[in-house]
Backbone as XML, in Angstrom:
<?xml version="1.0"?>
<chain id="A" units="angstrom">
  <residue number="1" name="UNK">
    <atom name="N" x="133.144" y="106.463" z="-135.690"/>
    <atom name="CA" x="133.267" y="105.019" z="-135.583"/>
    <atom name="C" x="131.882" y="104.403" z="-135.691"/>
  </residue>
  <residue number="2" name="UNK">
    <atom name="N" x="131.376" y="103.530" z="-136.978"/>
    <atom name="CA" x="130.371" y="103.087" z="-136.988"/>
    <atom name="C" x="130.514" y="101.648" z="-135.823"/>
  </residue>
  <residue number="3" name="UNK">
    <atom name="N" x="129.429" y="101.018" z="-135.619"/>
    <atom name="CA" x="128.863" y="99.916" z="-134.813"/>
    <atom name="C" x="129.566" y="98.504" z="-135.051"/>
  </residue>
  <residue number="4" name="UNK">
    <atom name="N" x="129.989" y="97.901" z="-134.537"/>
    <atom name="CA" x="130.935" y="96.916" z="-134.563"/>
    <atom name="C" x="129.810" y="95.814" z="-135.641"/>
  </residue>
  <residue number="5" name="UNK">
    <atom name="N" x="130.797" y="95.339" z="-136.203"/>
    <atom name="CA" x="130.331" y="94.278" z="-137.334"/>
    <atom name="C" x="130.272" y="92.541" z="-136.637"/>
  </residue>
  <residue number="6" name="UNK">
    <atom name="N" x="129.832" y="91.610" z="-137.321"/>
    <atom name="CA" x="129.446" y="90.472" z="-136.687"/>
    <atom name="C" x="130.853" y="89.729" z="-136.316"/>
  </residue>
  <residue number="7" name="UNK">
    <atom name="N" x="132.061" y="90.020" z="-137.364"/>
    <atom name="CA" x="133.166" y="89.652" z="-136.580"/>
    <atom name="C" x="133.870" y="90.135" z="-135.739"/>
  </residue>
  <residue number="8" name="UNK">
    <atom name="N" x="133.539" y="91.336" z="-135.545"/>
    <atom name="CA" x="134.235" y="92.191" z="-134.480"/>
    <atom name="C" x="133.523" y="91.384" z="-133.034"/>
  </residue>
  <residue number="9" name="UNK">
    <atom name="N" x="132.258" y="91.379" z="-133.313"/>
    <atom name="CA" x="130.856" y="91.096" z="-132.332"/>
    <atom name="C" x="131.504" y="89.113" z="-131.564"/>
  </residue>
  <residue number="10" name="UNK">
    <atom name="N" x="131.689" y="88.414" z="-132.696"/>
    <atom name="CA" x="131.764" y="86.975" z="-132.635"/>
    <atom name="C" x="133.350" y="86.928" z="-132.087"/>
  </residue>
  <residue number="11" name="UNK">
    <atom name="N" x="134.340" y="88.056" z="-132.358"/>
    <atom name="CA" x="135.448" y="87.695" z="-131.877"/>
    <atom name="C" x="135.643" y="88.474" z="-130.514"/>
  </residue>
  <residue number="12" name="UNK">
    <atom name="N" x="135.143" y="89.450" z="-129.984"/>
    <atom name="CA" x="134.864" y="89.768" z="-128.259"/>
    <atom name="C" x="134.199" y="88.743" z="-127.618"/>
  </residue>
  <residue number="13" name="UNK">
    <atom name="N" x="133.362" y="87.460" z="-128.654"/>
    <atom name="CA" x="132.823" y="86.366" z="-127.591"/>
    <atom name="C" x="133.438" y="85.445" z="-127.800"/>
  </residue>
  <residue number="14" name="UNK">
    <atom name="N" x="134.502" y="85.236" z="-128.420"/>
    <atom name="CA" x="135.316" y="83.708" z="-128.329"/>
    <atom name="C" x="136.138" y="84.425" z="-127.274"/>
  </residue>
  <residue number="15" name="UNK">
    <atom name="N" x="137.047" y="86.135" z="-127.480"/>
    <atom name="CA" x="137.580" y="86.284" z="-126.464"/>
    <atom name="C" x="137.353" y="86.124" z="-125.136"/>
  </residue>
  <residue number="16" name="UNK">
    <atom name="N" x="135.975" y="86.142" z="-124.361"/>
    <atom name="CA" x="135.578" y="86.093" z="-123.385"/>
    <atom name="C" x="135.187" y="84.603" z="-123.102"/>
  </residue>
  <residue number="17" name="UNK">
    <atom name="N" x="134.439" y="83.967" z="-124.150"/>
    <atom name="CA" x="134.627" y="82.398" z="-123.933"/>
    <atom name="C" x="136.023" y="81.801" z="-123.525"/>
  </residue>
  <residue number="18" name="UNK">
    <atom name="N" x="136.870" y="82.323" z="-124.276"/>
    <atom name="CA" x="138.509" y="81.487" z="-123.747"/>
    <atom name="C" x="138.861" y="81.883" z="-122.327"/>
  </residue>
  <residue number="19" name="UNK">
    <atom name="N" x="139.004" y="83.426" z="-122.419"/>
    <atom name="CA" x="138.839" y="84.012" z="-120.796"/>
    <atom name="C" x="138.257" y="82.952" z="-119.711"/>
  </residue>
  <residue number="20" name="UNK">
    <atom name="N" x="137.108" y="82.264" z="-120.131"/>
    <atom name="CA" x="136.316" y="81.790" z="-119.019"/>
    <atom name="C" x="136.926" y="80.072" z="-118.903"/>
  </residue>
  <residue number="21" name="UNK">
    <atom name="N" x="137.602" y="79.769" z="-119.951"/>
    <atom name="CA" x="138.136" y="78.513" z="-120.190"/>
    <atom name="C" x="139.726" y="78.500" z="-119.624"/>
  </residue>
  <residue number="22" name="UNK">
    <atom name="N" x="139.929" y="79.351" z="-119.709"/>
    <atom name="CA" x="141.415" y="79.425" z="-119.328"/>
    <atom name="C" x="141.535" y="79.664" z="-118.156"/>
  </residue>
  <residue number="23" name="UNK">
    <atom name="N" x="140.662" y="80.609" z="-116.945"/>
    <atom name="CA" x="140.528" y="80.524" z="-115.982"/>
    <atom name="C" x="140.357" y="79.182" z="-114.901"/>
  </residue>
  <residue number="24" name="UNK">
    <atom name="N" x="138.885" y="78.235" z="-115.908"/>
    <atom name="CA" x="138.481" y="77.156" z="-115.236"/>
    <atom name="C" x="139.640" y="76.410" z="-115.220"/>
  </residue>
  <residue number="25" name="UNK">
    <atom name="N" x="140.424" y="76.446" z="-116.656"/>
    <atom name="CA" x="141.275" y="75.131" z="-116.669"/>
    <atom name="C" x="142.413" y="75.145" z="-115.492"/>
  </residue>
  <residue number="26" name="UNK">
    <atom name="N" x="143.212" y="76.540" z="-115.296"/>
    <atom name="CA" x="143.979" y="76.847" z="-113.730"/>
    <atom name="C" x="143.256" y="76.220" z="-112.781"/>
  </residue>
  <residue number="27" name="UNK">
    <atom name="N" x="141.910" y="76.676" z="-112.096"/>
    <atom name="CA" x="140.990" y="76.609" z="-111.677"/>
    <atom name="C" x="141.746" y="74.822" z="-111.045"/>
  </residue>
  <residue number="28" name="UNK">
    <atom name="N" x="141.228" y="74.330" z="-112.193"/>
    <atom name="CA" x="141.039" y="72.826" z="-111.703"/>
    <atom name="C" x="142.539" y="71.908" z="-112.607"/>
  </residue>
  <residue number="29" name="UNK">
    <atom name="N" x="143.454" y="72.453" z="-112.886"/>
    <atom name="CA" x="144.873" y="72.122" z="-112.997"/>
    <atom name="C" x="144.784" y="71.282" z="-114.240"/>
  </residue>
  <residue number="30" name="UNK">
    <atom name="N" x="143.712" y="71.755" z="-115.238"/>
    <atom name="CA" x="143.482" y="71.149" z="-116.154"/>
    <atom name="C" x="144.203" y="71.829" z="-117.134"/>
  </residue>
  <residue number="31" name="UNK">
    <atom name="N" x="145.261" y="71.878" z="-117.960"/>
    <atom name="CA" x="146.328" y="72.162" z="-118.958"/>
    <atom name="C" x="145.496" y="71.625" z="-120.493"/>
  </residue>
  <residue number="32" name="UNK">
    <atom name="N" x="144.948" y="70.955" z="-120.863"/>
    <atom name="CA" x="144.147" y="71.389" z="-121.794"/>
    <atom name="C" x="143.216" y="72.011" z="-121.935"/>
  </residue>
  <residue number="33" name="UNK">
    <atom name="N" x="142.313" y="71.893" z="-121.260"/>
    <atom name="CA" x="141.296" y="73.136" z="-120.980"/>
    <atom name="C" x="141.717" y="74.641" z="-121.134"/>
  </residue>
  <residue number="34" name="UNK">
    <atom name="N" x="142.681" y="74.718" z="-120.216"/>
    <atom name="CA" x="143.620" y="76.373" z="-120.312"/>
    <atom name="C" x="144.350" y="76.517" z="-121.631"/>
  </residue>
  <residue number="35" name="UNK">
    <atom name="N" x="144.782" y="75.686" z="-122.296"/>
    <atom name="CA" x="145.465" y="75.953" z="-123.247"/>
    <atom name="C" x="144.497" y="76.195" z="-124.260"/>
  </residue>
  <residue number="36" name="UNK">
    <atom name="N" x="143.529" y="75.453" z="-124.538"/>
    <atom name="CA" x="142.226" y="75.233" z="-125.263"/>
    <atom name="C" x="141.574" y="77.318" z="-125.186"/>
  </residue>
  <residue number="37" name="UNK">
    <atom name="N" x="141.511" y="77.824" z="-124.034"/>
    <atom name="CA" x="141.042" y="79.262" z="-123.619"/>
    <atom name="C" x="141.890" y="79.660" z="-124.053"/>
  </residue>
  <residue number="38" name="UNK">
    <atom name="N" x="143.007" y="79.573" z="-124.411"/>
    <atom name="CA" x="143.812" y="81.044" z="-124.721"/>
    <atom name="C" x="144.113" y="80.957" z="-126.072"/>
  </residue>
  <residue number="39" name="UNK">
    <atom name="N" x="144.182" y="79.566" z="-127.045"/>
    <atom name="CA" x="143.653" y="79.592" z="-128.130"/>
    <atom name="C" x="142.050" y="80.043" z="-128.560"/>
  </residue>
  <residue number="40" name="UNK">
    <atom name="N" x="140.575" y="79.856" z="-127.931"/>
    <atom name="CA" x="139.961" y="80.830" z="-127.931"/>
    <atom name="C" x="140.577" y="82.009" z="-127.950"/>
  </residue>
  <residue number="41" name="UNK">
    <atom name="N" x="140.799" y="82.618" z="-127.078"/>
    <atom name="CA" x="141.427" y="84.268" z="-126.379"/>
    <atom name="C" x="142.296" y="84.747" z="-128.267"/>
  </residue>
  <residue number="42" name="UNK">
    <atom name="N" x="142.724" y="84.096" z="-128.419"/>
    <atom name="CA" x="144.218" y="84.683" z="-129.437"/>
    <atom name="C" x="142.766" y="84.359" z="-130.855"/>
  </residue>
  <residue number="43" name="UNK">
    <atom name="N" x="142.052" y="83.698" z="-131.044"/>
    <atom name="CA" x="141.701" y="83.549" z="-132.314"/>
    <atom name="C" x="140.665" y="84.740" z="-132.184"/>
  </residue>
  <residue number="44" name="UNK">
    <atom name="N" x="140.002" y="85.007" z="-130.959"/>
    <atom name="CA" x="139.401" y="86.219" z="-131.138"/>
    <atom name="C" x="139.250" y="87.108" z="-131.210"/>
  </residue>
  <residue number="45" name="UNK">
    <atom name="N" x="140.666" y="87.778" z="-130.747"/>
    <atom name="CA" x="141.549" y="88.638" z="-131.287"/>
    <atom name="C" x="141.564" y="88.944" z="-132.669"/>
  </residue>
  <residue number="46" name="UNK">
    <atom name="N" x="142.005" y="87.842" z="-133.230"/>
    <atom name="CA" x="142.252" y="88.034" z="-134.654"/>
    <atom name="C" x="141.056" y="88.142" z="-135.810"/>
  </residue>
  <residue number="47" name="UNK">
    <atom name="N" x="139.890" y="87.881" z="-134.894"/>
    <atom name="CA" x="138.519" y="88.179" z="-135.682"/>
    <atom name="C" x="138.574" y="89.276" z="-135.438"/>
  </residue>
  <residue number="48" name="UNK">
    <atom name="N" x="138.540" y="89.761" z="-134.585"/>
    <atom name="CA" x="137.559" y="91.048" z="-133.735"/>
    <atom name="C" x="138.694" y="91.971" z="-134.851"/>
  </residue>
  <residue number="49" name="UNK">
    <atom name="N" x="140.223" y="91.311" z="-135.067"/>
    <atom name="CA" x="140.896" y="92.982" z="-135.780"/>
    <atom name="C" x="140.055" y="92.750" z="-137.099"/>
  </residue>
  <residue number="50" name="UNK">
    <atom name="N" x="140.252" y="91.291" z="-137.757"/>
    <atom name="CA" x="140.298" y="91.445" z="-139.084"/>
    <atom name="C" x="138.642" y="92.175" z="-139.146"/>
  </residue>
  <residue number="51" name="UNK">
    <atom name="N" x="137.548" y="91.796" z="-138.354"/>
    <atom name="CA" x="136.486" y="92.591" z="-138.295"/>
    <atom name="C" x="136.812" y="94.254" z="-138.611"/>
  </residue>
  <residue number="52" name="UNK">
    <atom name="N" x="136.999" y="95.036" z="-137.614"/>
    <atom name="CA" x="138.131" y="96.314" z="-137.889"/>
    <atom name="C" x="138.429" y="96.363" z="-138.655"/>
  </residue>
  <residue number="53" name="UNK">
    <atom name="N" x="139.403" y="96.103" z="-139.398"/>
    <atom name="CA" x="139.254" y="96.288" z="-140.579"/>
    <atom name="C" x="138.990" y="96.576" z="-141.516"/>
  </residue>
  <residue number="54" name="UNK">
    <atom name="N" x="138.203" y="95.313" z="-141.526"/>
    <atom name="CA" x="137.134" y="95.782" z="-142.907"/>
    <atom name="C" x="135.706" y="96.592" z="-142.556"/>
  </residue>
  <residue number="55" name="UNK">
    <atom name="N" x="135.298" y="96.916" z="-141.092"/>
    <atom name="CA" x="134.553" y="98.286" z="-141.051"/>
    <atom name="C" x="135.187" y="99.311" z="-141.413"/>
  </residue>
  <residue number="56" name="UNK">
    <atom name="N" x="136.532" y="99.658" z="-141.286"/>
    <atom name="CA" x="137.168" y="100.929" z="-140.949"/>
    <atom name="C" x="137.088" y="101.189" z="-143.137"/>
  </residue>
  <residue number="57" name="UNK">
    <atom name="N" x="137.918" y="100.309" z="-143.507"/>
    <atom name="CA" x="138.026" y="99.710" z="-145.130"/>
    <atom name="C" x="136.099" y="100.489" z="-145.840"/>
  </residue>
  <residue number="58" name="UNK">
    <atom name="N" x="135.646" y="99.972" z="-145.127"/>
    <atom name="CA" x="134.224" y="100.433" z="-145.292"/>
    <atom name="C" x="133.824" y="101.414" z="-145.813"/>
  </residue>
  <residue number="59" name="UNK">
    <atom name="N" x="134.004" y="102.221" z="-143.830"/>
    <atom name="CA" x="133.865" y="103.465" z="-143.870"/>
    <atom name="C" x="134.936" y="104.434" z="-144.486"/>
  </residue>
  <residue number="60" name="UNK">
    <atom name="N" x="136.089" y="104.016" z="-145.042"/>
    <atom name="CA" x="136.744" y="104.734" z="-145.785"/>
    <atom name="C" x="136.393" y="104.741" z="-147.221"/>
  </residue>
  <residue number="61" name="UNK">
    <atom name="N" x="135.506" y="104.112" z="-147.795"/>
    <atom name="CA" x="134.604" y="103.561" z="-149.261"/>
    <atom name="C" x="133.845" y="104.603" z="-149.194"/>
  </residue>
  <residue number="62" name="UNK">
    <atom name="N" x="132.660" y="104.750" z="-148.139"/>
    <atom name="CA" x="132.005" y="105.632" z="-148.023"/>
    <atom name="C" x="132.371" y="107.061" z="-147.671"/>
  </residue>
  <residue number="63" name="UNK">
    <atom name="N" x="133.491" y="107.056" z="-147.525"/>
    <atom name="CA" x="133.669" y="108.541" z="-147.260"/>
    <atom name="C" x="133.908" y="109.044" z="-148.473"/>
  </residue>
  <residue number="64" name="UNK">
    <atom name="N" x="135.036" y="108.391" z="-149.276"/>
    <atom name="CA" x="135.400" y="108.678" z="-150.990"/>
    <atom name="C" x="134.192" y="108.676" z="-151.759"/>
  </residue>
  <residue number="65" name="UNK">
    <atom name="N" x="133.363" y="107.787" z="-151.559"/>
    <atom name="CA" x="131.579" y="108.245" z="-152.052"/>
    <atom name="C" x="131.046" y="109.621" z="-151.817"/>
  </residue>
  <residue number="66" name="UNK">
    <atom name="N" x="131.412" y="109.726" z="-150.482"/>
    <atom name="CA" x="130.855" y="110.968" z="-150.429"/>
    <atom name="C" x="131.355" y="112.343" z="-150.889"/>
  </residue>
  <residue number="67" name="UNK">
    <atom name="N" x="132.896" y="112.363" z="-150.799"/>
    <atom name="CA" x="133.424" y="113.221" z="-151.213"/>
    <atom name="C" x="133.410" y="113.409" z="-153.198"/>
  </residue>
  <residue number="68" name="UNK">
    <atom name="N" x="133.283" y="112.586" z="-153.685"/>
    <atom name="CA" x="133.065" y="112.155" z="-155.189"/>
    <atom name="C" x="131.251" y="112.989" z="-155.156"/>
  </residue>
  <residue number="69" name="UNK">
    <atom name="N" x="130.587" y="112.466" z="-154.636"/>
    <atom name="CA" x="129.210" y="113.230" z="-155.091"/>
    <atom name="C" x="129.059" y="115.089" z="-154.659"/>
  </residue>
  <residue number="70" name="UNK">
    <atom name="N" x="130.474" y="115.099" z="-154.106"/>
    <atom name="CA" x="129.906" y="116.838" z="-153.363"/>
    <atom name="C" x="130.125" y="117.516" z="-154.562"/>
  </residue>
</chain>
């Protein structure tokens, strides 16, 4: 498993940004705020896979490279 890529990287911090938004918004009975965090939470999800992805997509490029030059 190579090193997480910038969307993998940017979508564990919207996840944790919403985390912290969705908490406050309970917190203080604020329903947009919370709703606002878990849309964070769900879009960073969907970075962090499509990130995955296309590392994994990658490293499967490079492996067929490598196996092609042996």
């Amino acid at each position: 498993m190579g090193l997480p890529n910038r969307d993998e990287l940017e979508g564990k911090f919207d996840q944790a940004k919403g985390k912290v938004k969705e908490t406050a918004g309970k917190a203080l009975d604020d329903r947009d705020l919370e709703n606002e965090g878990r849309a964070d939470n769900a879009g960073g999800k969907v970075q962090e896979g499509f990130g995955t992805a296309k590392r994994k997509v990658g490293e499967a490029i490079e492996d067929v490279g490598d196996a092609i030059k042996r």
